[in-house]
N, C-alpha and C positions, 0 to 999 in steps of 0.2 A: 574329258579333260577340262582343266576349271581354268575359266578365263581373266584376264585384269580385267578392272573397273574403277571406275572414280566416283560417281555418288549414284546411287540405286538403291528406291525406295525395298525397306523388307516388310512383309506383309504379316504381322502373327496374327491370326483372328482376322482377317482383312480379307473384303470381298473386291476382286477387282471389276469395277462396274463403268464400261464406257470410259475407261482411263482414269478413274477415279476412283479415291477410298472411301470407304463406305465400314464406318468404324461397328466392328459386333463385340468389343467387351476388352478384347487386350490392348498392350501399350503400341503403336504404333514408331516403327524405328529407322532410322536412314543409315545407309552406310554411307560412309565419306570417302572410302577407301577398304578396295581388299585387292590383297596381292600376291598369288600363290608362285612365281617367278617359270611358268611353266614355258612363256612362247619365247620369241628373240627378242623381245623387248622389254622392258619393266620399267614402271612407275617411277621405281628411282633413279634408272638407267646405271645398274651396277651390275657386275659379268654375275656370273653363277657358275656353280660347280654342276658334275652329276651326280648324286647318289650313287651309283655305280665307280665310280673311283672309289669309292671307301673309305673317306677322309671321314667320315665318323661310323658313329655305329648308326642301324636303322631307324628309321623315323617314323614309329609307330607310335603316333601320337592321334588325335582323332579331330580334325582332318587330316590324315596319313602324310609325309612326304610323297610327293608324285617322283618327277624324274628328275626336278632341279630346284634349289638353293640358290641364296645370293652369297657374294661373300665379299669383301672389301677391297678387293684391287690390291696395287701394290705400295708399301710403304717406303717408310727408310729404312735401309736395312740397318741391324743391329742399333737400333735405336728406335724410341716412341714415337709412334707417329698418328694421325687422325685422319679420316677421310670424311667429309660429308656429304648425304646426298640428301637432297629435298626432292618432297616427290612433287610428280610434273600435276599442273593446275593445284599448288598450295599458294597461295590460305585458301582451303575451303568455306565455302561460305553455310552459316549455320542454320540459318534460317532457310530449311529445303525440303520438300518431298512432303508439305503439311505442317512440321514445324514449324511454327510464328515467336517471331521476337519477345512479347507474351510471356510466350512459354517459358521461355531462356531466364527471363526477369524473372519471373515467377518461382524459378527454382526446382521447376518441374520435369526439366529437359537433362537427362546424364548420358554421361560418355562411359563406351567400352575399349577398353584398349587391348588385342589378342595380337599375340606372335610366338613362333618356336625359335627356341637358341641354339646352338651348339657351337666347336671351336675345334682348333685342328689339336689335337692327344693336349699335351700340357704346357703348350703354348698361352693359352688362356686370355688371348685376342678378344674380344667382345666387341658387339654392335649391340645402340639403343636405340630405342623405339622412341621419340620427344615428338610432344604435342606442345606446341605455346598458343594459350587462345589470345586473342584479340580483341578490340575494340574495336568499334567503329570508325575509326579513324587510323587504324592498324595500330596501336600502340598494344605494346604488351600488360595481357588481365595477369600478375602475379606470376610466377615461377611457371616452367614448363612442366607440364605432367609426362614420366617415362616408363618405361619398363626394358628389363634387361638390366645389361650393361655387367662391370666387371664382377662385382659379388654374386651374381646371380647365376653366372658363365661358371667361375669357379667353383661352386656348389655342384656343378654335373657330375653325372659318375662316368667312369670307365665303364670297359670289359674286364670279362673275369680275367684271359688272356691274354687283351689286345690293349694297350692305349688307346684306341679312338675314344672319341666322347659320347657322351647321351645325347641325345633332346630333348628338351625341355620347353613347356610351354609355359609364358608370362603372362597377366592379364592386371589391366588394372580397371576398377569402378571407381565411378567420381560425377559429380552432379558439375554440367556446363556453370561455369562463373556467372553471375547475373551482369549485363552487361557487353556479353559476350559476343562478337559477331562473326567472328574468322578462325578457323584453325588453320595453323601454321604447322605441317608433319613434314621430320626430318629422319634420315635414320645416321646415327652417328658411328663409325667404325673405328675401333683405337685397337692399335695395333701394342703388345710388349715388346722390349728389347729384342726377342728373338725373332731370326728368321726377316724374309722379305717382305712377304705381302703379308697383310691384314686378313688374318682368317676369323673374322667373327662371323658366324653363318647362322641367318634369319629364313626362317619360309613362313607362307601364309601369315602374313599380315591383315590384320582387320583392323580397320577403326569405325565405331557406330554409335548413332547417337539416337537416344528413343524419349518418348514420350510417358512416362511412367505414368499409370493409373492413380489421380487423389483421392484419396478417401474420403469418404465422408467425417470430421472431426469435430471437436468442441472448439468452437471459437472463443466462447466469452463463458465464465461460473462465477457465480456471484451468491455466499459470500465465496471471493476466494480460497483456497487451499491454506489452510494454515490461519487465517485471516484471527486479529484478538480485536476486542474492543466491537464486534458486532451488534448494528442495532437492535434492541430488543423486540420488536418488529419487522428485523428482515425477511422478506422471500427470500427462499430461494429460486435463483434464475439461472437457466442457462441457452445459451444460443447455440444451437447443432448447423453447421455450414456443410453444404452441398457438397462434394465432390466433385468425379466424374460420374459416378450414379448421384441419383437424388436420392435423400431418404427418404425411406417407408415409416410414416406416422404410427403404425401398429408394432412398426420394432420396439419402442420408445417406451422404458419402465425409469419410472424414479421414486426413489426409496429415502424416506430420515429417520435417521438411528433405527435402522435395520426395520420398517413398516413400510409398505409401499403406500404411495400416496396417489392422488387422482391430480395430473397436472392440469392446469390450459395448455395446451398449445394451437399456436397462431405463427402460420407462413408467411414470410414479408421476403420476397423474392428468391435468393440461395440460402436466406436462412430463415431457423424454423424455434423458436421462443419458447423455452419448458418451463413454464412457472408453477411452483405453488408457494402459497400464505398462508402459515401455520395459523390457527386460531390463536387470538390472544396473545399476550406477549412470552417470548422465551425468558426461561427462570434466569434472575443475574448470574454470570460467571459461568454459566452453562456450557459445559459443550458438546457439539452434535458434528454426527456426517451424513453426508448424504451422497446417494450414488446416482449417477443416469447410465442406464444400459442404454444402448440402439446397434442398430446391423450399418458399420458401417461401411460395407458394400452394396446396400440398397433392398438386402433382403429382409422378408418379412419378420423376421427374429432374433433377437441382440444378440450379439456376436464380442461384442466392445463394451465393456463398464468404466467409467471413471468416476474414481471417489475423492471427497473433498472433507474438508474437516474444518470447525470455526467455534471459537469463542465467544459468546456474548457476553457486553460488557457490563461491568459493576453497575446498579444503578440499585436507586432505593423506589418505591412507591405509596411516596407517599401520603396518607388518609386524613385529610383535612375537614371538620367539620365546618358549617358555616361558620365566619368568624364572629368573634363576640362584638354584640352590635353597639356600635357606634368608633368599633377602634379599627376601623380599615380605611384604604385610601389608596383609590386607581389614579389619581390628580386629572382625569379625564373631562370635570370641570371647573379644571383651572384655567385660568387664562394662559400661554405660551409666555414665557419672562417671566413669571410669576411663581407663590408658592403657597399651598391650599391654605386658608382660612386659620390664625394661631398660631401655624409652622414658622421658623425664623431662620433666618442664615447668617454667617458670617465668615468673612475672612481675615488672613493673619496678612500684615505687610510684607511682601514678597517682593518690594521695590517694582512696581509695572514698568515695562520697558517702555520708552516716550514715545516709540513708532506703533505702539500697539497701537488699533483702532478705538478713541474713546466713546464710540457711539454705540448702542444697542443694536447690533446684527445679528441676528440671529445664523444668518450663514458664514459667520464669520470665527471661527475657533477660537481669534485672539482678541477679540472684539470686549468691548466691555459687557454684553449678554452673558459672556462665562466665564467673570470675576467670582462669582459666586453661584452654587448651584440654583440649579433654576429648574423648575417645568418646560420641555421640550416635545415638539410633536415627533412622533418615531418615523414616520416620513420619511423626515428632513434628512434621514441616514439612508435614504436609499439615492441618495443624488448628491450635489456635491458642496464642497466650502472651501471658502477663502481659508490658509493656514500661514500661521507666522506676519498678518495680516501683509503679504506680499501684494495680490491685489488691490486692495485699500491704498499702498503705497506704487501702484502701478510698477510693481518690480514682477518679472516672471515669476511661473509657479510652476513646482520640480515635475513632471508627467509622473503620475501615481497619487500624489500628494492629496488634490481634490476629491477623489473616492475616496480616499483611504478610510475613512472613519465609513463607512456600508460596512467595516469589521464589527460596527457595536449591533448589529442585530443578525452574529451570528447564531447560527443555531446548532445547539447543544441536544445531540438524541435520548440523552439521557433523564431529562426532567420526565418523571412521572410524577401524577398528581391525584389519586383516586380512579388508579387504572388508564388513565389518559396521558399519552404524552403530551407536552407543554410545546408547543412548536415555536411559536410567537412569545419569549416571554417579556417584551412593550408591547402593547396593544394602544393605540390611540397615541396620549403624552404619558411623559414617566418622566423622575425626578432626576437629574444630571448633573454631575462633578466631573468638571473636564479639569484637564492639565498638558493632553500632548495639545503641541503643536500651538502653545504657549510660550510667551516671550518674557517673562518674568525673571529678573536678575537674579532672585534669590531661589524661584521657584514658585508652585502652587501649593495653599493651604488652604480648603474650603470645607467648613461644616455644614452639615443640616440639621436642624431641631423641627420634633415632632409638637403638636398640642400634647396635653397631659391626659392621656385616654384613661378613661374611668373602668377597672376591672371588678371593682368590688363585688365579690359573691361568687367568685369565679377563681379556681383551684386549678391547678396543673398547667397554667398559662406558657405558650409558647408563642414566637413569633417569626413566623414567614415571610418572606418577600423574595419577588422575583430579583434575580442580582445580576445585574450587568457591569460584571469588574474585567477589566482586563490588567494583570499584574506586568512591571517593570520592575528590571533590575536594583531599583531606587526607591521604590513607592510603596507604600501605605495605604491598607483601607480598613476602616475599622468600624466598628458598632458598639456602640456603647446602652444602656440604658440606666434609669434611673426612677425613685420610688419616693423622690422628694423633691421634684422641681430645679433637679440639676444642682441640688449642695453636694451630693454623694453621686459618680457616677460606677457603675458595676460594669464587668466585660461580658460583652458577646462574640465576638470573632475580632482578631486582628489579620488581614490576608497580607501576607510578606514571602520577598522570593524566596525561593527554597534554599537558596546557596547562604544568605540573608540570615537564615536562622541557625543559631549556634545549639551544640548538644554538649551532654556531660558525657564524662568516661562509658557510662552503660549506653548511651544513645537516647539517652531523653534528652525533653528539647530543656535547655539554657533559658529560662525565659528574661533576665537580669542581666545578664549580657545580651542574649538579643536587642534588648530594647536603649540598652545602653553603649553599643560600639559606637562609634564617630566614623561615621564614612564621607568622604569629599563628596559625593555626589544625590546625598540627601539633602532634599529640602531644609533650609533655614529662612526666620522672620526676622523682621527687624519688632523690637517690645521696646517700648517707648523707656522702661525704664533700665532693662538690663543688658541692652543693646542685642546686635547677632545671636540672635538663638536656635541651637536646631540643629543641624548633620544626625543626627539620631533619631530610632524611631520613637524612642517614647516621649520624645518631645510632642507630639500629637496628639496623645490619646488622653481619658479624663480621670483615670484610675489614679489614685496615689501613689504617688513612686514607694511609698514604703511596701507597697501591696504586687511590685513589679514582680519580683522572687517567685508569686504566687499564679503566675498567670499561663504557666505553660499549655494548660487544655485546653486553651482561647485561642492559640497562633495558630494559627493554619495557614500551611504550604503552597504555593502557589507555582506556576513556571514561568517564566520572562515570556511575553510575546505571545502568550498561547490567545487566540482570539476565542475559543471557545471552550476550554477548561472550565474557567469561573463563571460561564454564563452557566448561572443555576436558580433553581429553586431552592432556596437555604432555609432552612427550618432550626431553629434554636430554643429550648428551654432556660425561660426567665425564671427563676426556683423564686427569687425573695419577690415577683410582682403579683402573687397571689394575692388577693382580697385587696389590692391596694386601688386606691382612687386617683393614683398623683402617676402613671406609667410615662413617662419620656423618652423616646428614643432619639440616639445622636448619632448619625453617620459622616465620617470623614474621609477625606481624602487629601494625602499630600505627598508631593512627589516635582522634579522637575524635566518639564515636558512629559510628563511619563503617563500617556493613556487618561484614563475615563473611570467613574463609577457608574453606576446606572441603577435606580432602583424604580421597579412597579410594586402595585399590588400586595404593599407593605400593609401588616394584618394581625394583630393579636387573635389566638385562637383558647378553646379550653378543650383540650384532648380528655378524650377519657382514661382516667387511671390503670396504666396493669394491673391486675389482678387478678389471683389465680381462683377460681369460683368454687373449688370443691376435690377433694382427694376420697375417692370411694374406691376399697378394696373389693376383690372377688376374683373368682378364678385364678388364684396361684398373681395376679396382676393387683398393682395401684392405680388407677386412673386418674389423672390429674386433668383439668377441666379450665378452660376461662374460655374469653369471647376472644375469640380469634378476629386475625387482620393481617392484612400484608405485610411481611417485616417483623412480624412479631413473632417470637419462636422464644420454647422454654430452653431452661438450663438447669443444672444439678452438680452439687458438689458433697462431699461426703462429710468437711468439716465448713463451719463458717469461723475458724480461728485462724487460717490458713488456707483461704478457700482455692476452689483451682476448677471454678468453672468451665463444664462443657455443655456444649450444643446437643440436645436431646432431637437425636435423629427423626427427621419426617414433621417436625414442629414447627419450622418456618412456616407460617400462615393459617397453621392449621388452628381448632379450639381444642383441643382433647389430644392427651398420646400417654397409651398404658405402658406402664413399667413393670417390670420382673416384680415382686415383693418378694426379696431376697434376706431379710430380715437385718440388713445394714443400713444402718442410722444415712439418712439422705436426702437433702436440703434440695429445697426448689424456687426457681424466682423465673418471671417474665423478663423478657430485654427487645428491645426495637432501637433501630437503629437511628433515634433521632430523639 
């Protein structure tokens, strides 16, 4: 005959050793409570019926009714009524029989909740099963967990002949609350209208709460699932966490785009480090998956796969030859304040605010050192500055404020440079156009002029330089060059926010309104003769306004705020600097308070020409031929009156790619993306 109890360890898998568990592989569990109403007393101290009165049908359920039930006592008659019992020693406390608090936090520890129902024919009386857990300080964790009650009572069946009812058995699972320290077990009796007493009728009660076994899982994949914009050089990595087995380093397969690969792995306490490093960089815009098997129950052969999927991101690489000598410039021996040998600067009256600092500080953002661009040591961004010259004027400075600029040497994963990423693009000093964090009434307007670099003899000229822009809602950065000493100047890039630049009906950009809106919070100068000039951007730049109409392939898009978007390696073709002796370049920036320019390693280069080297027919194919390079990739169109150039599949970087000889007329041309 089965006895009450109130907490007793249950042993699945479990050796009892000396009074102690001695764990061999399953969840280890406690009962808090089981109660089959079999002697003269019971847990909840509620009468009981016999199974032999007949008040339902038999209770052959598994574990069987024995010889008694409980059942509610008496109510109000002809009217609803409740009874409650709480069983004797509640709140149970949770943490017992090996269980640790640990556990509970952890999420690891769940509850069973077992009882049979029944009710006297169609009365439909019902008793619940409620558990409310607790806190440490007995406050209730969130709603009580139950089972039973009246939906669950009416849902019983008959007999075929008799009214009596069924038995039925309830159960609920549920993982203990984290936080949890006490269960609080009641059983609730509600009586319907009819009749006296409360017949909701409960047997074998259990409540238990066990130790579930963790699995061994993935802790950390890197790239993550889904992930865009991945480095072109990621590993991939993932970290496998222990369980309650450890895992077996032989279970452990990892696979990219469907190849298995050979990882490292390296244990650093419960977790276990799956790397691998694809050779080389992954293709731009690529995407790949990769999978890790392992057994994560500890055996020796994967049991468990998890796949991941990532995009890498756009990036170009690109092939720079030495530059052409004597027209490059790292300012690495310039002086700091200063500006290389020729070069010139200038600013536009922006009314300086009178608190600004008039002296040459170099740590000081509003200081007179960043009136105009200057040579700076790249350093000096990894530490801090006075801003809005507050300290100068011994006023506080906002917490964040003083780092804040360690954003000009962020870094961008994307500069490639002749197969190398660009990591650092200042190295030693670089040339600087500041404006945040600037007290100027009207705002910042600062140029730089280069010397006149001699190209003569040199065709396909292009100009690189590292660029440290970070764009505002407000601001301006421009490039300009020139092939006569600054009478005529020509566009290279204008960077303006994207919301900034205006389009026509088809989605081209506006380049003539762009340049010509009036916005309140664009920079303006004071000009000596025509007073206030400026809310606009093309008030900045050196192109002639008649030539504004024409400028749309120069603008480029930028994001507000983005610290490492515009840190790039920028590459542009000078088309009219070919053979010229007189080259200038002029970088601006103007904006208020609004960020930073930043240029290195500013370069005239002479690329070499596309050119396709040879078209030889054979075998049913046309082979078309040049010197291949990264980025370079052919194209074909079938008319050039109309042309509608595509991408000639496998040609990106390749030198050579045979075509069908289909005997239709079709045009071929090289393209790179710079």
């Amino acid at each position: 005959m089965r006895k009450s109890s109130v907490i007793k360890p249950v042993c699945s898998g479990l050796a009892i050793l000396a009074g102690s568990f001695s764990f061999l592989g399953s969840a280890q569990a406690v009962t808090l409570l089981s109660e089959d109403f079999e002697g003269a007393s019971n847990l909840f101290g509620t009468p009981t019926y016999n199974y032999a009165a007949n008040y339902t049908l038999p209770n052959l359920l598994v574990p069987a009714g024995g010889l008694q039930y409980m059942t509610g006592a008496a109510g109000i008659n002809g009217s609803v009524s409740t009874n409650i019992y709480p069983a004797t020693g509640s709140p149970f406390t949770l943490a017992a029989g090996g269980i640790t608090e640990a556990q509970i936090d952890g999420g690891t520890v769940s509850y069973n909740l077992y009882a049979q129902f029944s009710t006297y024919q169609a009365q439909n009386d019902n008793g619940t099963l409620s558990v409310q857990f607790l806190d440490s300080g007995s406050s209730p964790i969130g709603s009580p967990v139950r089972i039973g009650g009246a939906a669950f009572v009416s849902a019983l069946g008959t007999g075929t002949t008799v009214p009596e009812r069924a038995w039925a058995a309830d159960t609920l699972l549920g993982v203990v609350p984290s936080g949890a320290r006490f269960a609080a077990v009641e059983i609730i009796e509600v009586k319907t209208a009819g009749g006296t007493s409360i017949d909701g009728y409960m047997d074998n009660v259990n409540i238990s709460i066990a130790v579930s076994p963790v699995p061994i899982s993935v802790s950390t994949a890197s790239p993550p699932d889904n992930a865009a914009g991945v480095h072109p050089a990621a590993a991939v990595s993932v970290v496998l966490r222990d369980g309650t087995p450890t895992l077996n380093n032989s279970s452990i397969q990892l696979s990219l785009d469907g190849s298995p690969v050979s990882p490292s792995i390296q244990k650093t306490g419960s977790d276990t480090t799956v790397t691998y490093d694809p050779p080389g960089f992954l293709p731009p815009s690529s995407v790949h998956t990769y999978k890790i098997a392992f057994n994560k129950d500890g055996g020796p052969v994967p049991n468990t796969t998890n796949q991941y999927s990532f995009t890498v991101g756009s990036y170009v690489d690109i092939i720079l030859p030495s530059p052409i000598p004597g027209a490059f410039e790292n300012f690495n021996s310039t002086p700091e304040g200063g500006v290389p040998t020729g070069w010139t600067v200038t600013n536009l009256d922006t009314q300086l605010d009178p608190t600004s600092e008039p002296f040459i500080t170099m740590t000081n953002l509003d200081s007179a050192a960043y009136t105009n661009w200057t040579v700076v040591d790249a350093a000096r961004f990894t530490s801090e500055f006075d801003t809005y010259s507050q300290l100068y004027n011994s006023l506080p400075q906002p917490p964040g404020e003083a780092t804040d600029y360690q954003r000009v040497l962020s870094v961008n994963p994307f500069n490639v440079v002749n197969g190398t990423i660009v990591t650092n693009l200042a190295t030693g000093r670089f040339a600087f156009g500041n404006s945040g964090y600037r007290l100027g009434l009207l705002g910042q307007v600062v140029y730089m002029f280069t010397k006149d670099f001699d190209v003569s003899g040199y065709t396909n000229v292009y100009l690189s330089f590292h660029s440290l822009w970070e764009q505002n809602q407000d601001s301006i950065g421009a490039v300009e060059y020139s092939v006569n000493q600054g009478a005529v100047w020509l566009p290279v890039v204008y960077m303006l926010d994207g919301p900034d630049v205006m389009t026509n009906l088809d989605g081209s950009i506006d380049a003539l309104t762009t340049l010509t809106n009036v916005y309140t919070d664009v920079a303006q100068y004071n000009d000596p003769v025509l007073g206030i000039v400026g809310g606009y951007y093309g008030a900045f730049i050196g192109v002639d306004s008649n030539l504004w109409s024409t400028l749309a392939p120069y603008i480029s898009r930028r994001v507000d705020n983005d610290t490492v978007g515009s840190k790039r390696v920028e590459i542009f073709r000078l088309p009219l600097a070919d053979n010229q002796s007189k080259v200038r370049l002029r970088f601006a920036h103007a904006g208020t308070d609004s960020w930073y320019f930043g240029v290195d390693d500013v370069g005239l280069y002479n690329l070499p020409p596309l050119k396709i080297n040879s078209i030889v027919a054979g075998g049913g194919n046309a082979t078309v031929s040049w010197n291949g390079a990264a980025g370079t990739k052919l194209q074909k169109s079938s008319s050039l009156t109309s042309p509608d150039w595509q991408d000639v599949p496998g040609s990106n970087g390749a030198s050579g790619a045979p075509q069908p000889a289909t005997g239709v007329q079709t045009y071929y041309r090289l393209v790179r993306p710079y």
